[in-house]
SEPA-728154 format. One record per residue (C-alpha): x, y, z. Coordinates in Angstrom, 1 decimal, always signed. Layout:
BEGIN
SITE       u       v       w
SITE       X       Y       Z
...
This chain:
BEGIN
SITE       u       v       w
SITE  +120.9  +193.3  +211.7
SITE  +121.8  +191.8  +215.0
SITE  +119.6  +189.3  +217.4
SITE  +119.1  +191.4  +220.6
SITE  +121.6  +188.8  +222.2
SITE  +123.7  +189.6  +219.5
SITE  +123.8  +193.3  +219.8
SITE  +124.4  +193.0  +223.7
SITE  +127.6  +191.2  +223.4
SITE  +128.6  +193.4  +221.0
SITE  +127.5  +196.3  +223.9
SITE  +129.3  +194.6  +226.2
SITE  +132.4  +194.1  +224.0
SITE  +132.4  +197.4  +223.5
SITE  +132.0  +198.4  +227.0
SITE  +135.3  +195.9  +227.9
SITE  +136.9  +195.5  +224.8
SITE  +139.9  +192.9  +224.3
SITE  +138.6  +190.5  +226.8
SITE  +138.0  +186.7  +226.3
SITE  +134.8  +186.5  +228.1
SITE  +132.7  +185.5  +225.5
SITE  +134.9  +183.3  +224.0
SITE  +133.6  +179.6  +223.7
SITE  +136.3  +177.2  +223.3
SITE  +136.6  +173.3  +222.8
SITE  +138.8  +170.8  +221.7
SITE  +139.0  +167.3  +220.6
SITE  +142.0  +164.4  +221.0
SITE  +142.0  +162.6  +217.4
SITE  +143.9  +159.2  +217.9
SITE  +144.5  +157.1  +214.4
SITE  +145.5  +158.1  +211.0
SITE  +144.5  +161.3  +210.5
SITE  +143.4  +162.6  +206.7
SITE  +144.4  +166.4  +207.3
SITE  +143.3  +167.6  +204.0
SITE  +140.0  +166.1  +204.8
SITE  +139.7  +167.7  +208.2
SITE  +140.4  +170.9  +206.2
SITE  +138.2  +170.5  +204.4
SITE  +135.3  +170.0  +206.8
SITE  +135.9  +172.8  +208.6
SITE  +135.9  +175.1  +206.2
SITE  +132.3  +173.6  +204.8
SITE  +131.0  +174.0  +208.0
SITE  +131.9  +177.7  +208.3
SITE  +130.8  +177.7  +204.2
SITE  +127.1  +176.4  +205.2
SITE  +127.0  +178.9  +208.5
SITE  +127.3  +182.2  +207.3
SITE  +127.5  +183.9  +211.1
SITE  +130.9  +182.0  +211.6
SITE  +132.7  +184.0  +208.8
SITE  +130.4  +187.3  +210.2
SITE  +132.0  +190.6  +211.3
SITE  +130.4  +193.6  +212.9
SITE  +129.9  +197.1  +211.4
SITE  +129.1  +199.8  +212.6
SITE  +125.9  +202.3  +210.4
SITE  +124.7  +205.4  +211.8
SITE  +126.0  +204.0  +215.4
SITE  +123.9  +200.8  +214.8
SITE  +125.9  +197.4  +214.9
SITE  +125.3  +195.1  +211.8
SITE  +126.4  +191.4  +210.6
SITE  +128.5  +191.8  +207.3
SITE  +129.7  +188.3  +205.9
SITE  +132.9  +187.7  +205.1
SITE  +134.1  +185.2  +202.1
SITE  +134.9  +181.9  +203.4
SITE  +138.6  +182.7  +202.0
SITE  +138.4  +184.3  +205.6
SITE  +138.4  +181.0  +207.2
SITE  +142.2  +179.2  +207.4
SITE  +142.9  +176.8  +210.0
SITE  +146.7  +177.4  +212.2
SITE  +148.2  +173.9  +211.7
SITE  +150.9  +173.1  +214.3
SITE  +153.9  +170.6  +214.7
SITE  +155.0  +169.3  +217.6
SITE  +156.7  +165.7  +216.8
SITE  +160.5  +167.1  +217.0
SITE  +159.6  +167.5  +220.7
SITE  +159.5  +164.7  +222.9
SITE  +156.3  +163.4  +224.6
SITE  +156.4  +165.0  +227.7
SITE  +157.2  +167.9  +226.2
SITE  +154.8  +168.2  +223.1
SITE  +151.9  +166.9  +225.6
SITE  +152.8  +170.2  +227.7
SITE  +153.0  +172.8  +224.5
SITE  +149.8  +171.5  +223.5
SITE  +148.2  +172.5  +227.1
SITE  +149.7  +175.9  +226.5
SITE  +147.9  +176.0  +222.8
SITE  +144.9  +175.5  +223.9
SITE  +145.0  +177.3  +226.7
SITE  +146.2  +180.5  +225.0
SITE  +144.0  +179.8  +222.3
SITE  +141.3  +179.8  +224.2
SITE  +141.9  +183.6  +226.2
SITE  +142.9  +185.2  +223.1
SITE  +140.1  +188.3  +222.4
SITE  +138.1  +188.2  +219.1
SITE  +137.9  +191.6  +217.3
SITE  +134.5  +191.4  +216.1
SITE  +134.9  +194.2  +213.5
SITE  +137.1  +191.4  +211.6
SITE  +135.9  +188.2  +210.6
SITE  +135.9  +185.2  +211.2
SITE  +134.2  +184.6  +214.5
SITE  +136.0  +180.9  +214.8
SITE  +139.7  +180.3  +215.1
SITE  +140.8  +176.8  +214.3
SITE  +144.2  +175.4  +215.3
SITE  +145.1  +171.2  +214.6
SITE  +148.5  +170.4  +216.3
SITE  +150.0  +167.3  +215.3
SITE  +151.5  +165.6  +218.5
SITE  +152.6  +162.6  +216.8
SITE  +152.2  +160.8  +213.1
SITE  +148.4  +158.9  +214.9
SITE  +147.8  +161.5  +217.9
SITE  +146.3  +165.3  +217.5
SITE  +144.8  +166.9  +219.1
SITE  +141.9  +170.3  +217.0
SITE  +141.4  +173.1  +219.1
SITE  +138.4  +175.0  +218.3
SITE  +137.5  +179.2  +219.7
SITE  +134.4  +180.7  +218.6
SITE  +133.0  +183.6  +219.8
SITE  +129.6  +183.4  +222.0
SITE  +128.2  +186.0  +219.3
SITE  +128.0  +183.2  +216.6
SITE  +127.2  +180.3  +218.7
SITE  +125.6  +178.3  +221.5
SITE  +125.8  +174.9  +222.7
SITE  +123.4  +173.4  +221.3
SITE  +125.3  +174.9  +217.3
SITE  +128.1  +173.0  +218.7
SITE  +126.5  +169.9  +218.4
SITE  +125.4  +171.0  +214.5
SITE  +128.8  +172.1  +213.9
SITE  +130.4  +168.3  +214.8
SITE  +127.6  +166.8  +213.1
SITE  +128.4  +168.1  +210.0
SITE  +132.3  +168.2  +210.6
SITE  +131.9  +164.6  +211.0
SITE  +129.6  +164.0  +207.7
SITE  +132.1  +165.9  +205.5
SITE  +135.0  +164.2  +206.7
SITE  +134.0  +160.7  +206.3
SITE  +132.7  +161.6  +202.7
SITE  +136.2  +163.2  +202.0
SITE  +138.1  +160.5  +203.5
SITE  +135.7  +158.6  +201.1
SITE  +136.3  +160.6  +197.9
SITE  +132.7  +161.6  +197.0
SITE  +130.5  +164.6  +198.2
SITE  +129.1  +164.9  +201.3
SITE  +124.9  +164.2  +201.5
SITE  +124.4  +167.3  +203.3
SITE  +121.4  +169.5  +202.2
SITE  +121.9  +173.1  +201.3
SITE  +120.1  +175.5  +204.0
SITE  +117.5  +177.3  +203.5
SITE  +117.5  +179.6  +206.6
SITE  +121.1  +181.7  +207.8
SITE  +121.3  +183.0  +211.4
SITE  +120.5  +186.3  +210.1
SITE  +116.6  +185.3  +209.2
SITE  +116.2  +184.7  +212.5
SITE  +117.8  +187.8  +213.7
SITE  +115.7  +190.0  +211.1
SITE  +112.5  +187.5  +212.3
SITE  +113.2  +187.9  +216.3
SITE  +113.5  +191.9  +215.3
SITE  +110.1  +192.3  +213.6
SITE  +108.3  +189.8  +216.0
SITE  +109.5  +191.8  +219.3
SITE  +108.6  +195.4  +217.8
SITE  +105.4  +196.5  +218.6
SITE  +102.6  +195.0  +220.9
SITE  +103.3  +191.6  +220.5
SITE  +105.5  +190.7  +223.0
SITE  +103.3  +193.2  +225.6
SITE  +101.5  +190.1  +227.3
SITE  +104.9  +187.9  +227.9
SITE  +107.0  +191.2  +228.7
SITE  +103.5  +192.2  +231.5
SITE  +104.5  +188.8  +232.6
SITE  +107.9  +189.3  +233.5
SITE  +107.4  +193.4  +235.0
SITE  +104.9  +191.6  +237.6
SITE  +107.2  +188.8  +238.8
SITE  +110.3  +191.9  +239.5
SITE  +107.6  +194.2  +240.6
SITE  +108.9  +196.2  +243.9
SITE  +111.1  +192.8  +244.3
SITE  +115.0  +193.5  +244.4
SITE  +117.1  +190.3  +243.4
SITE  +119.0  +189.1  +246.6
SITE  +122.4  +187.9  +246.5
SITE  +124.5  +184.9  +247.4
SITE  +126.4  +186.2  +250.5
SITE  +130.1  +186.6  +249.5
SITE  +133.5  +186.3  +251.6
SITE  +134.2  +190.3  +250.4
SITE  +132.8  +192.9  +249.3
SITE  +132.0  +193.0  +245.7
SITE  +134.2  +195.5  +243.2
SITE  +132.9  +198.3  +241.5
SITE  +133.7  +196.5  +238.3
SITE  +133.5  +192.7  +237.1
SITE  +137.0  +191.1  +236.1
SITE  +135.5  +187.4  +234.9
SITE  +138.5  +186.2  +237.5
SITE  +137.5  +182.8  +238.6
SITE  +137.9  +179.4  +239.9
SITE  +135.8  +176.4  +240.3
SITE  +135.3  +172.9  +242.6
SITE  +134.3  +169.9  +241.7
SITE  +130.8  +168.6  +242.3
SITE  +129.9  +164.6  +241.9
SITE  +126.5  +163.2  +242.8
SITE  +127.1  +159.5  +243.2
SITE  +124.7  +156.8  +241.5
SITE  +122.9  +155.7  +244.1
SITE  +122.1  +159.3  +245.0
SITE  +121.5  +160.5  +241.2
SITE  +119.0  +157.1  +240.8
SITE  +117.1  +158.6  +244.3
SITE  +116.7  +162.0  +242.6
SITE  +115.6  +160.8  +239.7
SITE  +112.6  +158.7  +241.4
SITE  +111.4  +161.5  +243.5
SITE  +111.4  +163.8  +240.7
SITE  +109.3  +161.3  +238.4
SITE  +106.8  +161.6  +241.7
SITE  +106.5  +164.9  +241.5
SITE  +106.3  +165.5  +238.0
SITE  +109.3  +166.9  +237.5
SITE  +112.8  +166.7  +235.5
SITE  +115.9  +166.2  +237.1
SITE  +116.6  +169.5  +236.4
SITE  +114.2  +171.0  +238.2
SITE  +114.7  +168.7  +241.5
SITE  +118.5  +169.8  +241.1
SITE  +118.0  +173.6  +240.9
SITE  +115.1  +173.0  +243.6
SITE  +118.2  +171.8  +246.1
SITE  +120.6  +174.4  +245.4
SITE  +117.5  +176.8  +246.0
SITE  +116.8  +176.0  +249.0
SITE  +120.8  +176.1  +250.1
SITE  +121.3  +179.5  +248.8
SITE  +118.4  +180.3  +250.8
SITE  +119.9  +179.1  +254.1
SITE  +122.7  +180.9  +253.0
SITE  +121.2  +184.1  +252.3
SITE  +118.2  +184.3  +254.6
SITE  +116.0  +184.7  +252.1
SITE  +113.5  +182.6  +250.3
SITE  +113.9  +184.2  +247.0
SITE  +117.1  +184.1  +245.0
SITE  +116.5  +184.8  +241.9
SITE  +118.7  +182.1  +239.4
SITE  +119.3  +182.4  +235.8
SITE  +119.0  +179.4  +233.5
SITE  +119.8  +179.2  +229.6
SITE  +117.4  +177.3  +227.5
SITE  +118.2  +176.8  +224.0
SITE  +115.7  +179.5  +222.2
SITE  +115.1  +177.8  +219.5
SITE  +111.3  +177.3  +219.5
SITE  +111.0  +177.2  +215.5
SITE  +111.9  +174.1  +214.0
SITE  +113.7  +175.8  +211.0
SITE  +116.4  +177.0  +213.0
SITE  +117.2  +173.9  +214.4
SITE  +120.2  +173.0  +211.7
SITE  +121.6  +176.4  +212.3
SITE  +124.6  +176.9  +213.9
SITE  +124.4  +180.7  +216.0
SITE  +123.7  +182.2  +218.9
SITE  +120.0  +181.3  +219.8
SITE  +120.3  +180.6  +223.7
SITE  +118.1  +182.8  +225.8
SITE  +118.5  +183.3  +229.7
SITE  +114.9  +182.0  +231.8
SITE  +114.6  +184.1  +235.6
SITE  +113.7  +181.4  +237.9
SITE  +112.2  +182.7  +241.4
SITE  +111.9  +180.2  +244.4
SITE  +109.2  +180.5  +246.6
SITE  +110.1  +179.1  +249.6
SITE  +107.8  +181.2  +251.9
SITE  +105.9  +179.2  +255.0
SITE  +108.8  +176.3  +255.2
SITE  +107.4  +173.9  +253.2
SITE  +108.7  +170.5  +252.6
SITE  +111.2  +169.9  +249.8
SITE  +108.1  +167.9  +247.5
SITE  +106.0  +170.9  +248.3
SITE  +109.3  +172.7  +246.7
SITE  +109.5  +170.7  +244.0
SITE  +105.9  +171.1  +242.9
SITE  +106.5  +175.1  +243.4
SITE  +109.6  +174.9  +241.1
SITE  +107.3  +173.0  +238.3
SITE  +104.6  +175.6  +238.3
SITE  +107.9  +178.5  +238.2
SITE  +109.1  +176.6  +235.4
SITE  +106.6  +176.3  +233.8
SITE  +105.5  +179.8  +233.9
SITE  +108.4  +180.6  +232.6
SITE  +109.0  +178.6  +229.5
SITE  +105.2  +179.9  +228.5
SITE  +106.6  +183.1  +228.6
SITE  +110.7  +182.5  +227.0
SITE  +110.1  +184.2  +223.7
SITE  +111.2  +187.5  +225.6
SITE  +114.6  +188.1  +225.0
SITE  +116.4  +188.6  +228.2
SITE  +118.3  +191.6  +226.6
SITE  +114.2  +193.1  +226.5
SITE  +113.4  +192.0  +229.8
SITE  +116.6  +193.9  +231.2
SITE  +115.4  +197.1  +229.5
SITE  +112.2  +196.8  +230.7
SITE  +112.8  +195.7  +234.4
SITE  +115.7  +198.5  +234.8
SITE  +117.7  +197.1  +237.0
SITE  +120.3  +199.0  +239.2
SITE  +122.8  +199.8  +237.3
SITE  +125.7  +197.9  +238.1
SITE  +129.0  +197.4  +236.2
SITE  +130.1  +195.1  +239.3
SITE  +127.3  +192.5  +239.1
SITE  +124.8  +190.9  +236.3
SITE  +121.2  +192.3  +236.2
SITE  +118.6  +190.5  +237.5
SITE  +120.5  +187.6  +239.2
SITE  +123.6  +186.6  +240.3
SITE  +124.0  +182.6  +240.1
SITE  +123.4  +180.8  +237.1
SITE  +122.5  +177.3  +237.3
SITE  +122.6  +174.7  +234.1
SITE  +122.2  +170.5  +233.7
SITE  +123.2  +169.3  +230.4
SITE  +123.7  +166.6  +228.6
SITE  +127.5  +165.1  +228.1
SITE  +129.3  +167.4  +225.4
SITE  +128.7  +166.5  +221.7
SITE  +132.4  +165.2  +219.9
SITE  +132.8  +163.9  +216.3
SITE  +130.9  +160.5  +215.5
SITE  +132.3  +157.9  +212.6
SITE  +135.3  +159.3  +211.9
SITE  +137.3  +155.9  +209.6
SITE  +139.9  +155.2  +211.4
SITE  +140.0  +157.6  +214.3
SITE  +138.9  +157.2  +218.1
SITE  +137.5  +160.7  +219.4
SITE  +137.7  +162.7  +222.9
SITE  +136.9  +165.7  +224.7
SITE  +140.4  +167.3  +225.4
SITE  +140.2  +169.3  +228.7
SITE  +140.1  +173.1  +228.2
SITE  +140.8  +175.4  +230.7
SITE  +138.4  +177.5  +232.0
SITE  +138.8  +180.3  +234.4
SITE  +136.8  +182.5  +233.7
SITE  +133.1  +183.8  +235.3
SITE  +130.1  +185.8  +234.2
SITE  +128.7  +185.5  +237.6
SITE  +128.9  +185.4  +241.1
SITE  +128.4  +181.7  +241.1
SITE  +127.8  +179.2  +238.4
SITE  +126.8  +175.7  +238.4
SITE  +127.1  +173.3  +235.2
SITE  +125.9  +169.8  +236.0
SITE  +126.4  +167.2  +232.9
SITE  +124.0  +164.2  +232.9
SITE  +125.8  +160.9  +232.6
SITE  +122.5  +159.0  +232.5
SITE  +123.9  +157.0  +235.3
SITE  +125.1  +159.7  +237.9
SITE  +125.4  +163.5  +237.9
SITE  +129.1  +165.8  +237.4
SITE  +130.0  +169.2  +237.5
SITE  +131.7  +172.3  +238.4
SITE  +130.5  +175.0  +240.8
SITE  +132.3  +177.8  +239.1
SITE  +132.8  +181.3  +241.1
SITE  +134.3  +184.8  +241.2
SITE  +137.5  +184.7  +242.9
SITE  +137.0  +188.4  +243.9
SITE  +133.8  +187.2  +245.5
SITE  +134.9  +184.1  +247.3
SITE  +137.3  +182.0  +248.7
SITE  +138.3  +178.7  +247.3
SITE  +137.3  +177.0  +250.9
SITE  +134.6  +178.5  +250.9
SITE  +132.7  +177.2  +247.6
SITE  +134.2  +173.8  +248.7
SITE  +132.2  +173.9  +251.9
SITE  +129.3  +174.8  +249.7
SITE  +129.6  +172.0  +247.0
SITE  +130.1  +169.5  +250.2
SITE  +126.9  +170.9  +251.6
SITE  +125.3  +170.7  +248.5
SITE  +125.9  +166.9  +248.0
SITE  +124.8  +166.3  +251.6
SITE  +121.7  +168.6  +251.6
SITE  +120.6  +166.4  +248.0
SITE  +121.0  +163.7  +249.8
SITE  +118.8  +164.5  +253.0
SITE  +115.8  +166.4  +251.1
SITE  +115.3  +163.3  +248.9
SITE  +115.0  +161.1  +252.0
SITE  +112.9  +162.7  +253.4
SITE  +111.1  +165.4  +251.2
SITE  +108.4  +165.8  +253.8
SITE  +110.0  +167.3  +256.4
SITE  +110.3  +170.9  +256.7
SITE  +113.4  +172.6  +254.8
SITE  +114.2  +174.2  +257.8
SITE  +115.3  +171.3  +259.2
SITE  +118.2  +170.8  +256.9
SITE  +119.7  +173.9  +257.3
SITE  +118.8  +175.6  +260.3
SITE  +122.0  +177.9  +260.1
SITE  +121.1  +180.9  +257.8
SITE  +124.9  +182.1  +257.6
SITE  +128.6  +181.6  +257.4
SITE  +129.6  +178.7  +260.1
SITE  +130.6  +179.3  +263.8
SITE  +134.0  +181.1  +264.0
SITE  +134.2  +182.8  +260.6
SITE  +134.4  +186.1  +259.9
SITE  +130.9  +188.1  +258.1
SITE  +132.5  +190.0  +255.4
SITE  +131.3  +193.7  +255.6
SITE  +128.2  +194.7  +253.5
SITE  +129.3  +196.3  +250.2
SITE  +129.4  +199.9  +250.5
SITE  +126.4  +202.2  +249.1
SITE  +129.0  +204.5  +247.1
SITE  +130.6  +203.2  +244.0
SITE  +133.6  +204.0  +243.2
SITE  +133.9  +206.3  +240.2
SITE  +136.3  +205.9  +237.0
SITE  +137.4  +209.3  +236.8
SITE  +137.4  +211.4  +240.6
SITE  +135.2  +214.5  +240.4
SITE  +135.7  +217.3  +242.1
SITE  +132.6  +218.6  +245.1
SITE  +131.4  +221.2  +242.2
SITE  +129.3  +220.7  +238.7
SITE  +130.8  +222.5  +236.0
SITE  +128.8  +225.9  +234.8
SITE  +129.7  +229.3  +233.2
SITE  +129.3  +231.8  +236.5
SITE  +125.7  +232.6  +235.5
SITE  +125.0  +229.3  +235.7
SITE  +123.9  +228.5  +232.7
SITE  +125.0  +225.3  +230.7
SITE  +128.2  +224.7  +229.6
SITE  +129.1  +224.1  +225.9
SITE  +130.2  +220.5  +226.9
SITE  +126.3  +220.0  +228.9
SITE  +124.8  +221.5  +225.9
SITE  +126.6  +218.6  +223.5
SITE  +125.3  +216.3  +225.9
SITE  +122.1  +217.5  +226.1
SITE  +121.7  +217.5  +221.9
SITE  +123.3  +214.2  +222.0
SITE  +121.3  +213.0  +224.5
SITE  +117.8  +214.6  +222.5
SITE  +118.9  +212.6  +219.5
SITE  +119.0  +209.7  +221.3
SITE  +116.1  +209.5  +223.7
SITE  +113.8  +211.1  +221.2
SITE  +113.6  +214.2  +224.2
SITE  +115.3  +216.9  +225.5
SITE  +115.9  +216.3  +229.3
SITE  +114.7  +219.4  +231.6
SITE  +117.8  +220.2  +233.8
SITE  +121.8  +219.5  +233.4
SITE  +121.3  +216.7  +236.8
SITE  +119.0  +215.0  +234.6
SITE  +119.7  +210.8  +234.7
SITE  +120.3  +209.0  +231.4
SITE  +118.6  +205.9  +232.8
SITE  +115.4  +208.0  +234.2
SITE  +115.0  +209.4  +231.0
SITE  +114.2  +206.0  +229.5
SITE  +118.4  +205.4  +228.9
SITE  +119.1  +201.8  +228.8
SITE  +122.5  +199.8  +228.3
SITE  +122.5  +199.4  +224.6
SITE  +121.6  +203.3  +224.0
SITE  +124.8  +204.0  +225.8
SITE  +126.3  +203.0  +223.2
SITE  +125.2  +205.1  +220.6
SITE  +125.5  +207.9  +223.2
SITE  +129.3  +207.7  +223.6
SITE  +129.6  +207.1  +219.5
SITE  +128.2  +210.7  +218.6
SITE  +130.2  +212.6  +221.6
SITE  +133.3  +210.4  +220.9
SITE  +132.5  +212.1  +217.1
SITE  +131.6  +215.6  +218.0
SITE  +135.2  +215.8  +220.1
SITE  +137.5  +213.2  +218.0
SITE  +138.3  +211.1  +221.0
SITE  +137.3  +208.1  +221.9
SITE  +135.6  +208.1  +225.3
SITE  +134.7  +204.6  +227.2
SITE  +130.8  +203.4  +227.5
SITE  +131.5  +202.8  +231.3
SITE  +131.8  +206.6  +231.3
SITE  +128.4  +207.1  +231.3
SITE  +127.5  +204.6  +233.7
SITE  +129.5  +206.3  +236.3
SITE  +128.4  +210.0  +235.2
SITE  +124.6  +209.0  +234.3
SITE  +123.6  +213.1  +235.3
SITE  +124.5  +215.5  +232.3
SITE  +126.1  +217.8  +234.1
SITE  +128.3  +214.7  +235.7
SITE  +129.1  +213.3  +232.5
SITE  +130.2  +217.0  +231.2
SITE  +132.7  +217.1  +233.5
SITE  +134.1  +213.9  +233.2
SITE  +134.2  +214.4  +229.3
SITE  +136.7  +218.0  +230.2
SITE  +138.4  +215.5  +232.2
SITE  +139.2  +212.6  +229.8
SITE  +139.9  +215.6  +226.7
SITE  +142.2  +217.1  +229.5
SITE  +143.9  +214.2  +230.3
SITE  +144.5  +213.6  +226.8
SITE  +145.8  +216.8  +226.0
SITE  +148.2  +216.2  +228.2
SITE  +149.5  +212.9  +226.8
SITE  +149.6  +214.3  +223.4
SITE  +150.3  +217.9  +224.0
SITE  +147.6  +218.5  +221.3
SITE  +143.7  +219.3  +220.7
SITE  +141.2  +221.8  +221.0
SITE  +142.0  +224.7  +223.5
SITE  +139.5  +224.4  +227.0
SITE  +138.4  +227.0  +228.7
SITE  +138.2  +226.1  +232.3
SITE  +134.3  +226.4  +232.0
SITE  +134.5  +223.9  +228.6
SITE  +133.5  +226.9  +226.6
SITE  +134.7  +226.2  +222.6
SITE  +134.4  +222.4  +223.4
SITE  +131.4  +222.0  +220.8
SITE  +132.2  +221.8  +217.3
């Protein structure tokens, strides 16, 4: 049994499979002598004690599941680079990690983390570490060092590591989230979240061009600093309003993606860390769940009158985060979209400075820079709290946006910080008077309504000349019955009307890929959502692969004989 978060990745893996998106890599600079066997050794403890690391995905009755793989599974690359010189081992090891880090998971196979040590010199190495966003979060990656760290320094030590046996595995929780979200019990928190999207479509950050019809990840990112001085100011207007850092942060970039937009609501996603049972907190795993925050910035207040708005948003919604956000997608029903996220576009994070190894004999530990360009949304922001100033990186889609222009808008960001917490009073307005792109550049056309479609139909439906359904709508109408529990009325039925959400698709496109022994894509049916739409693109995709092969059933041009 997978968590719902769980069992979208999977979905979305599916959807786009061979991608790195969800890949979560880090890495580590180990300087001193180095006990390799006992670095082994803690790693594969670790993925011993957390049985979602060595997990793999199966497939029953076109429902996903967690299987758990021996810890055999687990066996760490080891890499040499001391024949090469400095310069040149320094630069292989950028390329390690760096391809490391983009290479796809096949979640069928376990494990779900790849661990590679290269060994620069006899006292310098650098352990590159990739698991897959299905099996953990940030907060695991702070469990996973903490224990790397305990093993290692009781192996280096010769005895056994004090570590307690657990009594919980990620798949408790899953079975626990499963039963606790079925039924009425999560009707009050899920009302909740229908009222606040009511009749209320997400807006957008405006972009430099118009967005694709599908999502490629491309990205970039800019720098973002937030000086001391500045940092200690935010901090002290925050405190007077109640309020965390956090929340006076997101408050600013609010109110600038409102000049930007014209509106007073964009919606921002946030993740917080799920884990709201204190026996899952030694577990590593995918707990994080994803909070809609909503601005109200309606009437121009002042930027304290913001900041107390944000609190009561916040706090609204951390009374109501036991709803997974996968559930609050299928209840909401969104647009569908394979070109944007559901619900928001810009996700906005603070955290605190990355966990590393602690106490390691003889060894001085450091975060060793990973690339990262990759996105998941139109714009992402990922502060770290240095307790003494704030850093970060204003990530964005490339396809989206121009590098100058997420430049301008971390500059402006820093500046508008700085003049709200001066003067928190005075009207937002007043900061940011402009409510578009600045004098001389050029608006971007609007995105147009149509979207284009994976596979061209032509002006007319597919039906025998009495009109009545085709073999292949029939197969999707059955299919389709199995599914949704009932039989849709018409062929130009809509998957999605009928109560169709993202994760059904899936088991959709399983059974037809069955009945006709080929393998058809999800995104298929989110581009052919009517029956008698994604009938013909089915005679299309078995046409197209007759062709290739020169092999397979034979079509009649109506798709009569398709069923079998």
């Amino acid at each position: 049994m997978l968590s719902f978060a769980q069992q979208r990745l999977w979905f979305l893996d599916r959807l786009r499979p061979g991608r790195p998106d969800h890949n979560v890599p880090t890495a580590i600079r180990l300087r001193g002598r180095l006990d390799q066997g006992a670095l082994v050794l803690a790693l594969t403890e670790v993925v011993r004690r957390h049985e979602v690391l060595r997990g793999r995905i199966v497939v029953v009755d076109d429902s996903p599941y967690q299987a758990t793989a021996p810890v055999e599974s687990f066996t760490p690359t080891v890499t040499d680079l001391t024949d090469l010189s400095a310069a040149h081992a320094h630069e292989q090891v950028r390329e390690l990690v760096a391809r490391d880090a983009q290479a796809p998971f096949d979640l069928g196979s376990a494990p779900m983390l790849r661990a590679r040590l290269i060994r620069v010199a006899d006292e310098d190495h650098v352990l590159s570490l990739v698991i897959h966003h299905i099996a953990v979060d940030g907060w695991s990656l702070s469990v996973l060092w903490r224990e790397f760290s305990t093993v290692y320094r009781a192996a280096v030590s010769g005895r056994e590591a004090d570590l307690a046996e657990l009594s919980l595995q990620y798949r408790d929780f899953a079975r626990w989230q499963r039963s606790t979200h079925t039924g009425s019990a999560p009707q009050g928190q899920l009302e909740q979240w229908r009222r606040q999207f009511a009749g209320r479509i997400p807006s957008a950050f405006p972009t430099d061009r118009p967005r694709p019809a599908l999502w490629s990840g491309r990205g970039d990112q800019v720098d973002i600093d937030v000086p001391g001085e500045l940092s200690d100011r935010i901090r002290a207007l925050g405190q007077a309003h109640d309020v965390t850092p956090f929340i006076t942060l997101l408050a600013a970039f609010q109110v600038l993606l409102a000049h930007h937009s014209g509106v007073p609501d964009v919606p921002v996603g946030t993740p917080i860390s799920g884990r709201t049972r204190i026996e899952v907190e030694p577990l590593v795993g995918f707990f994080v769940n994803t909070l809609v925050l909503r601005a109200d910035l309606c009437g121009d207040p002042g930027f304290g009158e913001v900041l107390d708005r944000a609190r009561r948003c916040a706090a609204d919604a951390y009374a109501h985060q036991d709803v997974p956000f996968e559930r609050l997608v299928e209840e909401v029903g969104p647009e569908r979209d394979l070109g944007r996220h559901p619900l928001f576009t810009v996700m906005f994070q603070l955290d605190e400075a990355p966990a590393l190894p602690s106490g390691l004999p003889g060894l001085t530990v450091s975060a060793h820079p990973v690339p990262h360009n990759g996105v998941k949304f139109d714009v992402e922001v990922s502060l770290t709290d240095h307790g003494d100033h704030f850093s970060g990186v204003l990530r964005y889609a490339t396809d989206l946006f121009d590098h100058h222009t997420m430049e301008r808008i971390a500059r402006e960001y820093r500046s508008l910080l700085d003049r709200l917490v001066s003067d928190p009073e005075r009207p937002i307005s007043a900061w940011g008077p402009r409510l578009g792109p600045e004098v001389g550049e050029v608006v971007p056309p609007a995105r147009p309504d149509t979207v284009p479609t994976a596979t061209a139909l032509p002006a007319t439906a597919p039906c025998r000349r009495d009109g009545s359904p085709t073999e292949t709508e029939l197969l999707v109408l059955d299919v389709w019955a199995g599914v949704l529990g009932v039989t849709p009325d018409s062929v130009h039925a809509d998957f999605f009307a009928w109560g169709g959400h993202s994760l059904l698709v899936s088991k959709v496109m399983s059974r037809l890929s069955r009945a006709l022994g080929l393998e058809l894509p999800l995104a298929l049916l989110f581009h052919h959502p009517t029956v008698t739409e994604l009938a013909h693109a089915i005679e299309a995709e078995l046409t197209r692969d007759l062709v290739s092969t020169g092999s397979g059933p034979q079509l009649s041009p109506a798709g009569e004989g398709l069923r079998r």
